[in-house]
C-alpha positions as CSV (number, residue, x, y, z in Angstrom):
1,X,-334.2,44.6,-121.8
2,X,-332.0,44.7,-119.2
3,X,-334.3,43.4,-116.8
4,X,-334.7,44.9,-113.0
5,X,-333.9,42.1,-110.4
6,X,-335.2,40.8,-107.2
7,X,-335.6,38.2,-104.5
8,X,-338.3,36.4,-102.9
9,X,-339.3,37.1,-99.1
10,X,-341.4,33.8,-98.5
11,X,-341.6,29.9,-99.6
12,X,-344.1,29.8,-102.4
13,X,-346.7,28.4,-100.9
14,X,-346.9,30.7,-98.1
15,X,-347.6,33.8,-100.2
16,X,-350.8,35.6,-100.0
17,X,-351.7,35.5,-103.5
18,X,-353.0,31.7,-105.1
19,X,-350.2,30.5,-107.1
20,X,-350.6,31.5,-110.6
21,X,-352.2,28.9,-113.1
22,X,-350.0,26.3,-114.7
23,X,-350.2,28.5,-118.1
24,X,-348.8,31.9,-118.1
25,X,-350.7,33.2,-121.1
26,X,-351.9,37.1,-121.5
27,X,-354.2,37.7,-123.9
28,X,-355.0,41.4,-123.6
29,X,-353.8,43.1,-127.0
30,X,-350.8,45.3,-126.8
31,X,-353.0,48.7,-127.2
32,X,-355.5,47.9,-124.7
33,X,-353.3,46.4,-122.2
34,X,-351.5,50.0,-122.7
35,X,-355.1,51.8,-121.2
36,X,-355.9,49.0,-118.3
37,X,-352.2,49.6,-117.5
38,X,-352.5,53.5,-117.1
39,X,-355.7,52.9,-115.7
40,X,-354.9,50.9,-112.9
41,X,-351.9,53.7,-112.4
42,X,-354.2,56.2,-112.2
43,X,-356.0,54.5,-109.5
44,X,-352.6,53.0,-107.5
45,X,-351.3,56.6,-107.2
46,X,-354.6,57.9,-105.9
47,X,-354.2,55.3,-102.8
48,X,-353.1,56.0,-99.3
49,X,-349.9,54.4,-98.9
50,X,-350.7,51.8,-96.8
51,X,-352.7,50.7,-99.9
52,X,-349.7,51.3,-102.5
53,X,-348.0,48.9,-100.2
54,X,-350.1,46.4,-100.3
55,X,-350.2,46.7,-103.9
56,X,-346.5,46.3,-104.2
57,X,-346.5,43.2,-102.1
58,X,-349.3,41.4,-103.9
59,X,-347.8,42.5,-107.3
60,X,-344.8,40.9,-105.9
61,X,-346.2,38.0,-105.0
62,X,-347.2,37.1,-108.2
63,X,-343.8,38.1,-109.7
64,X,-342.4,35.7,-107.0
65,X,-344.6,33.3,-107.9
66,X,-343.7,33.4,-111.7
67,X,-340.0,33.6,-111.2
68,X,-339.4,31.8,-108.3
69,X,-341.6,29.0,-108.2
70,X,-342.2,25.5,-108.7
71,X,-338.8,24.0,-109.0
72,X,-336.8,27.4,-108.9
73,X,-334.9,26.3,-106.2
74,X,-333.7,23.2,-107.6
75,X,-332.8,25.0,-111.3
76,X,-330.6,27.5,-108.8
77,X,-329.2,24.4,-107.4
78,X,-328.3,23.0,-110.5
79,X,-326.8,26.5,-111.8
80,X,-325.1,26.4,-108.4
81,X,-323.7,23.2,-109.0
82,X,-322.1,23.3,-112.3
83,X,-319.8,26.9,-111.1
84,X,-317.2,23.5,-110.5
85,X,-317.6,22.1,-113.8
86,X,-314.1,22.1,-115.9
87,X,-314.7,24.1,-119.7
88,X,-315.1,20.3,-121.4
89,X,-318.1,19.5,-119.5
90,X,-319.9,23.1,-119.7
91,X,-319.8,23.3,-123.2
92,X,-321.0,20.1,-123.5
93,X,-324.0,20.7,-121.6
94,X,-324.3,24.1,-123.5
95,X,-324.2,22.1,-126.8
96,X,-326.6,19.7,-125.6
97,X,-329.1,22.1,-125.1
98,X,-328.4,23.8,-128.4
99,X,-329.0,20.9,-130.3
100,X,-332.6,19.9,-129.1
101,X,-333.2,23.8,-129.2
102,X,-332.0,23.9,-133.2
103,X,-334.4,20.3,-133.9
104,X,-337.2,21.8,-132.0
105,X,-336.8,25.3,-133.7
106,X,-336.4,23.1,-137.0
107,X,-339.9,21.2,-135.8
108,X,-341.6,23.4,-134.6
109,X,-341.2,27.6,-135.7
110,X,-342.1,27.7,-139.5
111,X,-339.6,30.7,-139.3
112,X,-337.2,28.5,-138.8
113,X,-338.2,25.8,-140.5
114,X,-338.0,27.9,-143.9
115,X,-334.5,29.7,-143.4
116,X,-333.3,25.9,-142.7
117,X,-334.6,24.7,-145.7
118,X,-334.2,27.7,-148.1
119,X,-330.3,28.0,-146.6
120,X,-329.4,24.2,-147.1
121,X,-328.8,23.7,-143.7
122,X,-329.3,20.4,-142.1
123,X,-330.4,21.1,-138.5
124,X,-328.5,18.0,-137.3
125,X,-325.6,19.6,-139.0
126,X,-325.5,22.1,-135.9
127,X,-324.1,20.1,-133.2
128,X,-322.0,22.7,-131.4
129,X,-321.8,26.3,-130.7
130,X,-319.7,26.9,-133.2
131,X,-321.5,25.3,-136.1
132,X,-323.8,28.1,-135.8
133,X,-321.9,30.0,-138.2
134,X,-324.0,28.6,-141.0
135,X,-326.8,30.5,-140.1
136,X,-327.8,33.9,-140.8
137,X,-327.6,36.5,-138.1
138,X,-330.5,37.8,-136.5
139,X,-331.4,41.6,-136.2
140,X,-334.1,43.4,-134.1
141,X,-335.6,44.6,-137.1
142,X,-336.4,41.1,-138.6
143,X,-337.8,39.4,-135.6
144,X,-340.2,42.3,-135.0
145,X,-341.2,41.8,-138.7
146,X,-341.7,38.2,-137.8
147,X,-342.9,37.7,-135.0
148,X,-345.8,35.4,-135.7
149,X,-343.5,33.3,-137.4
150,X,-341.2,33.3,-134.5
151,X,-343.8,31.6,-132.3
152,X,-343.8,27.7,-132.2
153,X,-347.0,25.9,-133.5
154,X,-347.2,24.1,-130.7
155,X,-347.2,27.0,-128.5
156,X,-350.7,26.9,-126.9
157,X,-349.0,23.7,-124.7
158,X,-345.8,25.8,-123.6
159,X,-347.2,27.5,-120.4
160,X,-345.8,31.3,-121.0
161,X,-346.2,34.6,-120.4
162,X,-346.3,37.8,-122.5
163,X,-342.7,39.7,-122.2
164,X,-341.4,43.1,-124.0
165,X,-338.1,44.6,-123.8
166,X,-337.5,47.9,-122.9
167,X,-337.4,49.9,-126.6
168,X,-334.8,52.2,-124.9
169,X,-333.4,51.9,-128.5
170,X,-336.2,51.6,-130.7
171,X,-339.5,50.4,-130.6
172,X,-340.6,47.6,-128.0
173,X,-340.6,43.4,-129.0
174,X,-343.6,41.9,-127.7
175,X,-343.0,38.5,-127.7
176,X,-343.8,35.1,-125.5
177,X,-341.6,33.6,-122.8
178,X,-341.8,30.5,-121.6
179,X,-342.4,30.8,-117.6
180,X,-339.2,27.9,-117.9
181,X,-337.1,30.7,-119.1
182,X,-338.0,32.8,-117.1
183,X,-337.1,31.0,-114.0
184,X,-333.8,29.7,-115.7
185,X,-333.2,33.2,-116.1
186,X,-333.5,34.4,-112.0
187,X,-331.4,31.2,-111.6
188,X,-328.6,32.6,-113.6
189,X,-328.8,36.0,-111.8
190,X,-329.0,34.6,-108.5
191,X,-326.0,32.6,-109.4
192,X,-324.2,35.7,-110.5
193,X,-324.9,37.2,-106.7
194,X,-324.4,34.1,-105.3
195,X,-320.9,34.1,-106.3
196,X,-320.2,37.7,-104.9
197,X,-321.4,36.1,-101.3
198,X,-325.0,37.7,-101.5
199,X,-327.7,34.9,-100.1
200,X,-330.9,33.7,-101.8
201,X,-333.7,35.9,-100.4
202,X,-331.2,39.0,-99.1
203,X,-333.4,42.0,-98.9
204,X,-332.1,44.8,-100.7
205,X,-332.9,48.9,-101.8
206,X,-333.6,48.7,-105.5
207,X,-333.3,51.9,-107.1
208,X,-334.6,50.8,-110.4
209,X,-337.5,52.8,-113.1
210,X,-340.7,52.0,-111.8
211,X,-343.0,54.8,-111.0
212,X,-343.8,53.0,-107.7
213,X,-344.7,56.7,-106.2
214,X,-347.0,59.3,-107.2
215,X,-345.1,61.7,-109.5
216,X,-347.0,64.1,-106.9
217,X,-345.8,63.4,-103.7
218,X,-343.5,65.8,-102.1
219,X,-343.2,64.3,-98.2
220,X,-341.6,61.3,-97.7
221,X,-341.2,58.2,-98.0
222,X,-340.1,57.9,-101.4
223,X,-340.1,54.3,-101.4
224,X,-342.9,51.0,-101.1
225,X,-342.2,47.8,-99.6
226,X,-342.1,44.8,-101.8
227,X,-341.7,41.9,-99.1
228,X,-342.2,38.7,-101.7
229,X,-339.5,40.0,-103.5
230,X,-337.6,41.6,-101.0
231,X,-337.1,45.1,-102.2
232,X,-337.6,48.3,-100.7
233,X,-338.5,49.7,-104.0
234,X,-336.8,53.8,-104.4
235,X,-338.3,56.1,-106.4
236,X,-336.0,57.3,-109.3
237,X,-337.8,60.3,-109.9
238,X,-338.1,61.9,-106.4
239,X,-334.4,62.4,-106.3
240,X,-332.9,65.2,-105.4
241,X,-330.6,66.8,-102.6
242,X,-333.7,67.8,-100.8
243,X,-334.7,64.1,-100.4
244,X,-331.9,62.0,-100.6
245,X,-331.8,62.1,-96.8
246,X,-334.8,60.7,-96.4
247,X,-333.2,57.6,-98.6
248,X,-330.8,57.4,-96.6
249,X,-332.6,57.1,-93.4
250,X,-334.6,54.9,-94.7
251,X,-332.2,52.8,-96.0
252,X,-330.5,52.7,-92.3
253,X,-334.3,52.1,-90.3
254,X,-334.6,49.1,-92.7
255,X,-330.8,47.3,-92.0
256,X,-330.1,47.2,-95.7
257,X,-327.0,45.6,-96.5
258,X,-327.6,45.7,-100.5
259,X,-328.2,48.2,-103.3
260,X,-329.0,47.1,-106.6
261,X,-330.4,49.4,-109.5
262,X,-329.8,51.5,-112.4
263,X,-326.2,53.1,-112.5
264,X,-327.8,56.1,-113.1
265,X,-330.3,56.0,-110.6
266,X,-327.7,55.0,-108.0
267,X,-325.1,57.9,-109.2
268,X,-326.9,60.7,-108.0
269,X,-328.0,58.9,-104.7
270,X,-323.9,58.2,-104.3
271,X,-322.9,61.4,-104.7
272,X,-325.3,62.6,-102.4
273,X,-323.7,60.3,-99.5
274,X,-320.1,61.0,-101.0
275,X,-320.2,64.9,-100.7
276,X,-321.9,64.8,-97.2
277,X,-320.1,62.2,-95.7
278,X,-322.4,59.7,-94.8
279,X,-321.9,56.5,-93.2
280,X,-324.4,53.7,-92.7
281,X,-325.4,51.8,-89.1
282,X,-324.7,48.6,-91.3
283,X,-322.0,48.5,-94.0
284,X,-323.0,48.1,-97.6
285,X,-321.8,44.9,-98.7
286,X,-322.8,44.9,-101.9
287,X,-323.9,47.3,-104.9
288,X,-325.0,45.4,-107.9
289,X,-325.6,47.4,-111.0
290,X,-328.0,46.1,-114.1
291,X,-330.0,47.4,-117.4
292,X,-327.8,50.0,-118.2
293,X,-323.6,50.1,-118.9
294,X,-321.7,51.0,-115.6
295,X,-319.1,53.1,-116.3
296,X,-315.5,53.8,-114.7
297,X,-317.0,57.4,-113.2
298,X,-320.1,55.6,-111.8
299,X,-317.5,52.7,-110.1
300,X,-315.5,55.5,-108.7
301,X,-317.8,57.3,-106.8
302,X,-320.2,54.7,-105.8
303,X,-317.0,52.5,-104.3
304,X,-316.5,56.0,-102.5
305,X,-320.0,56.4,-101.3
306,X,-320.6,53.0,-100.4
307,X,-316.9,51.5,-99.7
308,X,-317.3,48.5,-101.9
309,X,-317.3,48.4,-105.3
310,X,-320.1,48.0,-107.6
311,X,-320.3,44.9,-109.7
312,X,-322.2,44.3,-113.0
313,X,-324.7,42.4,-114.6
314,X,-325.8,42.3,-118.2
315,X,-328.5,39.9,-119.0
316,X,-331.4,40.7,-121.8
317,X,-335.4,39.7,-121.7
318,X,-334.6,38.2,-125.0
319,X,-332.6,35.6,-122.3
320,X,-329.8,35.5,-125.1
321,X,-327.1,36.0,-122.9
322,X,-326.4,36.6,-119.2
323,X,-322.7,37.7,-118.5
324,X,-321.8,38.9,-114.7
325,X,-318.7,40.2,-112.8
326,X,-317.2,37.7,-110.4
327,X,-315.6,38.7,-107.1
328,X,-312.7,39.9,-108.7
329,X,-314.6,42.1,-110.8
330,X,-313.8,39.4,-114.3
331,X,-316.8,39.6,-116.6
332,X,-317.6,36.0,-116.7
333,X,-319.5,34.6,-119.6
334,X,-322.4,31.9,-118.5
335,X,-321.8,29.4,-121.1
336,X,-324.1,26.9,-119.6
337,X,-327.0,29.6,-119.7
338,X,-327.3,30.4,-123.5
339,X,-324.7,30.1,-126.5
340,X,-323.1,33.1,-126.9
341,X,-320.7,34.3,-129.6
342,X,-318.8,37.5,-129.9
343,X,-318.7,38.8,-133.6
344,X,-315.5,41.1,-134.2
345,X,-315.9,44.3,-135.8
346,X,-313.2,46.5,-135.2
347,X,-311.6,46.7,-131.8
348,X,-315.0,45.6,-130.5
349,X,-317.1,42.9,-131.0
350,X,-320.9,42.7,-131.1
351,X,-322.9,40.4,-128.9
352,X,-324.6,37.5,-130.3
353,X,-326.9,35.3,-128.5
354,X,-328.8,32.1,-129.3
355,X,-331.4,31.1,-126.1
356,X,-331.3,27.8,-125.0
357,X,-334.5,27.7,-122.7
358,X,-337.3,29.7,-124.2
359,X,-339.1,26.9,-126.4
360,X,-342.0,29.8,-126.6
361,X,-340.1,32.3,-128.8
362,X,-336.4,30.6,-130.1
363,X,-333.9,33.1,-130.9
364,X,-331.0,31.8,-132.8
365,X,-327.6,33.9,-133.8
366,X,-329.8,37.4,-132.0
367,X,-327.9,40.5,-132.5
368,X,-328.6,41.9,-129.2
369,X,-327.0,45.5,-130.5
370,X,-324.7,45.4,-127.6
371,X,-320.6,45.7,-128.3
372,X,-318.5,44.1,-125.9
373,X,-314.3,44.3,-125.8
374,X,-313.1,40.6,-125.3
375,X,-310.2,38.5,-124.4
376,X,-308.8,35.1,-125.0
377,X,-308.6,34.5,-120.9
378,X,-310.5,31.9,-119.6
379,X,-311.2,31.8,-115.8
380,X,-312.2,28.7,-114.1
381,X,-313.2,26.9,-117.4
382,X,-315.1,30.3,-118.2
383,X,-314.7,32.5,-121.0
384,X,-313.7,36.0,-119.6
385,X,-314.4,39.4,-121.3
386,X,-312.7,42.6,-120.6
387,X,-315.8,44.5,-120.6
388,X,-319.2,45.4,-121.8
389,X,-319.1,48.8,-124.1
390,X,-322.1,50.4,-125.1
391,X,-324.7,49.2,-128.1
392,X,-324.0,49.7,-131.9
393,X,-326.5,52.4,-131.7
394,X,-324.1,54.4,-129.6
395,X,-321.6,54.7,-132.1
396,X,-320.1,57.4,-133.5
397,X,-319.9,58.3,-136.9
398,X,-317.0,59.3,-138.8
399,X,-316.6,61.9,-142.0
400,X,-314.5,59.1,-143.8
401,X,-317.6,56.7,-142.4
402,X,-316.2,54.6,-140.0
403,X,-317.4,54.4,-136.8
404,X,-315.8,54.7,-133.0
405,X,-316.7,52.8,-130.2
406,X,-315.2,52.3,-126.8
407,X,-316.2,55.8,-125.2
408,X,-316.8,54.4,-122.1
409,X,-313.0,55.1,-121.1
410,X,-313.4,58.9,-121.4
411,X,-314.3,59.3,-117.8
412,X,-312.5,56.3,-116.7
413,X,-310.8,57.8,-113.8
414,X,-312.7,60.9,-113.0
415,X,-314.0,61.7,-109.2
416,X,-315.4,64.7,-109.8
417,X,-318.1,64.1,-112.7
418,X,-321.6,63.2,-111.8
419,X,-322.6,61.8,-115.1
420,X,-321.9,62.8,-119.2
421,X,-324.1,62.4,-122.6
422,X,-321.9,62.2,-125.8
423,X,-324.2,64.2,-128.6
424,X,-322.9,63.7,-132.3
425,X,-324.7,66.5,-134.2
426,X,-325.9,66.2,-138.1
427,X,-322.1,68.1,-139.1
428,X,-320.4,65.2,-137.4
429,X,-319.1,67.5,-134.4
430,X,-319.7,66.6,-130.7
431,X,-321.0,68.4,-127.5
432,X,-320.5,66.2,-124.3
433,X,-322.6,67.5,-121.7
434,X,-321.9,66.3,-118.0
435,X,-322.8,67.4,-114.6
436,X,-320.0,67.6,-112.2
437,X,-319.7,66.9,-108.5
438,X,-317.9,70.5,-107.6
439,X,-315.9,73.0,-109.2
440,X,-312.5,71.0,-109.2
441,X,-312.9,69.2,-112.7
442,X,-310.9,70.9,-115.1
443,X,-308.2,68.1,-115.1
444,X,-311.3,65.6,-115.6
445,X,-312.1,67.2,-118.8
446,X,-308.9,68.0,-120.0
447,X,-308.4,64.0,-119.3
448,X,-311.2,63.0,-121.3
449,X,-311.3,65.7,-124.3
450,X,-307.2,64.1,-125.1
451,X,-308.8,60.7,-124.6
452,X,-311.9,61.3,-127.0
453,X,-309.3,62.7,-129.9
454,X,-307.0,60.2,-129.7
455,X,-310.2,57.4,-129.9
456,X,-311.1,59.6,-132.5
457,X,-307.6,60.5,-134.1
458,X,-308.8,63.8,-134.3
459,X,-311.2,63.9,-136.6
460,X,-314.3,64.9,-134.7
461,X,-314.7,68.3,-133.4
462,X,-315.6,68.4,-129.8
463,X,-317.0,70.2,-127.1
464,X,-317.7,70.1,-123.4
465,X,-320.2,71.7,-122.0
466,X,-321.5,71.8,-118.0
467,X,-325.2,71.6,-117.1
468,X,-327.2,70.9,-114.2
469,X,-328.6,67.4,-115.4
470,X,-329.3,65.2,-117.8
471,X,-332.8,64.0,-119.4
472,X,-333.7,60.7,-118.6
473,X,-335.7,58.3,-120.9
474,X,-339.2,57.6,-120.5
475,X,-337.9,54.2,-118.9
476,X,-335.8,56.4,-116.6
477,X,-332.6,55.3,-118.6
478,X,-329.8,58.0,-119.4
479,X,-328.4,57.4,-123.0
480,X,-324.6,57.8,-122.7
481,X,-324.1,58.7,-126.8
482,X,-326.7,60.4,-128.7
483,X,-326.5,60.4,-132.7
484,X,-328.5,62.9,-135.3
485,X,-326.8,61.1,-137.8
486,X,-328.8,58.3,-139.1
């Protein structure tokens, strides 16, 4: 996952909806959930508006009422609280958690209990983050192939919900979440815009991949209102030139302050203000970018669209590790949120979680298939990270086979490209495809082709090649590399 965020409109206990029973559980099977899901689309998108709206706002309630309930307020306090905390004091109340997460784990998930026990590994033995290093690593692949075994015995008394991740890489987990992570989770991402000067309950224009309007529709608006969340909610597949205006009106009627999305779901939106020179009735203040890389083109042209720059957030369902830009635009890690441990391989490292907080489905030493490039800076007790860089899936492959990494830097500095999708074909040669703003990119791609054969030391063949855009997933995501070689 990278998960879509949002904010509540209204206390709790003021919302429409009956707050949700203590136990989260959903007991629908996977396949059949599938049908009542696309059923209840079918039926949403044959609505009046009005109706859709109403939809959104009591589906939001109960999302408000998951995430930002019971003692929410005093977890965001807490989260809050311990930004003044010196490095000595935060690990120690990272390793705290670790260790009754490792004795529960050991307790309570037979998984667990058996690699303990077959590895020689004394669970007390693990009393830091660092001590972790006597345990396996653990891939996608084996926790889908054990997921049964992943799930405490004592689950039935967790109160949880049923949560998957995106598959934008592969096929979908399925997996429980305890509704305590879940709201230690929204604590750490409000703390993350908290810290950038955005206020708890700040309603915002989230362009994110929810078809939240018929795929029909060809009159505005292009948006539904989401008040116990506070999002207008955009449509990312009514985009276009022809519409975007309407966005943009829309986004002025309502006083929005805040954008918050997809990178590329906000690209073509900022491009559209960029090349027509629009300006807003109230400033943006803040574009926050999450589920998706944001790369240096993206930053460029939505700092020119919007006048501020964007800032980043990269946090997973799996809740393995949450790390966030600050106001100076420093990845800072949240070491007090889960244990997180950057494995080296290369010139970038691979990101490796271990959740602190969801007793329903522990995930210890969880490959999370993202790279990262790091740094030995701390910032304010907090370890710092020069950026994150793409998933080990987006790696390219070599003739000697080694692997490259770190493409995000071929764009870097560009103003006039749109967006790009590195292909690697079966013969090891490469096609870049990118959509440009106007005519004037020739330097752009001169730029990046010397970039991408010096990352490469010329050994992969490469071509550029202009289109008009780029397919999306079915989640709405755009895949920056694409590999046929497996």
């Amino acid at each position: 996952m990278r998960q879509n965020l949002a904010c509540t409109a209204t206390p709790v206990g003021s919302l429409a909806n009956p707050p949700i029973p203590t136990r989260f559980i959903l007991r629908i099977p996977a396949t059949k959930r599938q049908l009542y899901n696309m059923d209840k689309m079918k039926l949403y998108n044959a609505m009046p508006i009005f109706v859709q709206n109403i939809g959104c706002r009591r589906e939001g309630g109960r999302l408000a009422e998951l995430r930002f309930g019971g003692d929410f307020k005093s977890r965001l306090a807490d989260y809050n609280s311990r930004i003044a905390c010196s490095r000595d004091e935060l690990l120690d109340i990272r390793d705290r958690k670790l260790r009754k997460m490792v004795q529960f784990c050991y307790d309570e998930v037979p998984f667990y209990t058996n690699m303990f026990d077959e590895g020689g590994v004394n669970p007390a033995s693990i009393k830091t983050a660092d001590d972790l290093a006597a345990l396996p690593i653990l891939d996608k692949q084996t926790v889908r192939d054990n997921v049964e075994l992943l799930k405490p015995k004592s689950l039935e008394q967790i109160p949880h919900i049923t949560e998957h991740t995106s598959g934008s890489t592969g096929s979908s987990l399925i997996f429980p979440q305890s509704v305590d992570n879940v709201r230690d989770l929204w604590a750490a991402f409000w703390r993350f815009w908290n810290r950038i000067g955005i206020e708890y309950g700040t309603r915002y224009a989230d362009f994110g991949s929810r078809t939240i309007v018929p795929p029909n529709q060809r009159k505005p608006p292009f948006w539904r209102e989401c008040q116990p969340l506070f999002q207008i909610k955009f449509s990312a597949f009514h985009g276009n030139d022809e519409n975007y205006m309407a966005y943009f009106k829309a986004i002025n009627d309502y006083g929005l302050t805040w954008i918050h999305g997809y990178p590329s779901c906000i690209m073509p939106f900022a491009s559209f203000v960029a090349q027509n020179g629009l300006t807003f009735d109230k400033p943006i203040k803040a574009v926050t970018a999450s589920a998706e890389n944001l790369y240096g083109y993206q930053r460029s042209i939505i700092e020119k669209a919007f006048g501020v720059q964007p800032h980043a957030l990269y946090g997973l369902t799996e809740a393995v590790a949450c790390i966030g830009e600050d106001a100076d635009h420093d990845y800072i890690v949240d070491e007090d949120y889960s244990a997180v441990e950057f494995i080296e391989c290369g010139d970038y490292s691979r990101i490796v979680g271990s959740n602190l907080t969801n007793f329903a489905f522990p995930l210890l030493r969880y490959d999370t298939g993202d790279l990262a490039i790091t740094t030995d800076r701390l910032k304010n007790g907090r370890r710092v990270i020069e950026r994150i860089d793409g998933r080990t899936g987006e790696l390219l492959s070599l003739p000697d086979g080694g692997k490259v990494g770190a493409l995000s830097a071929l764009f870097t500095e560009s103003a006039t490209i749109k967006e790009a999708q590195i292909h690697q074909l079966e013969d090891y040669s490469v096609e870049i495809s990118f959509v440009p703003l106007s005519d004037n990119y020739t330097e752009d791609i001169a730029e990046a082709e010397k970039r991408f054969r010096d990352r490469t030391k010329g050994m992969l063949p490469v071509s550029f090649k202009r289109v008009d855009g780029i397919e999306r997933t079915k989640r709405g995501k755009l895949r920056y590399v694409v590999s046929d070689i497996k």
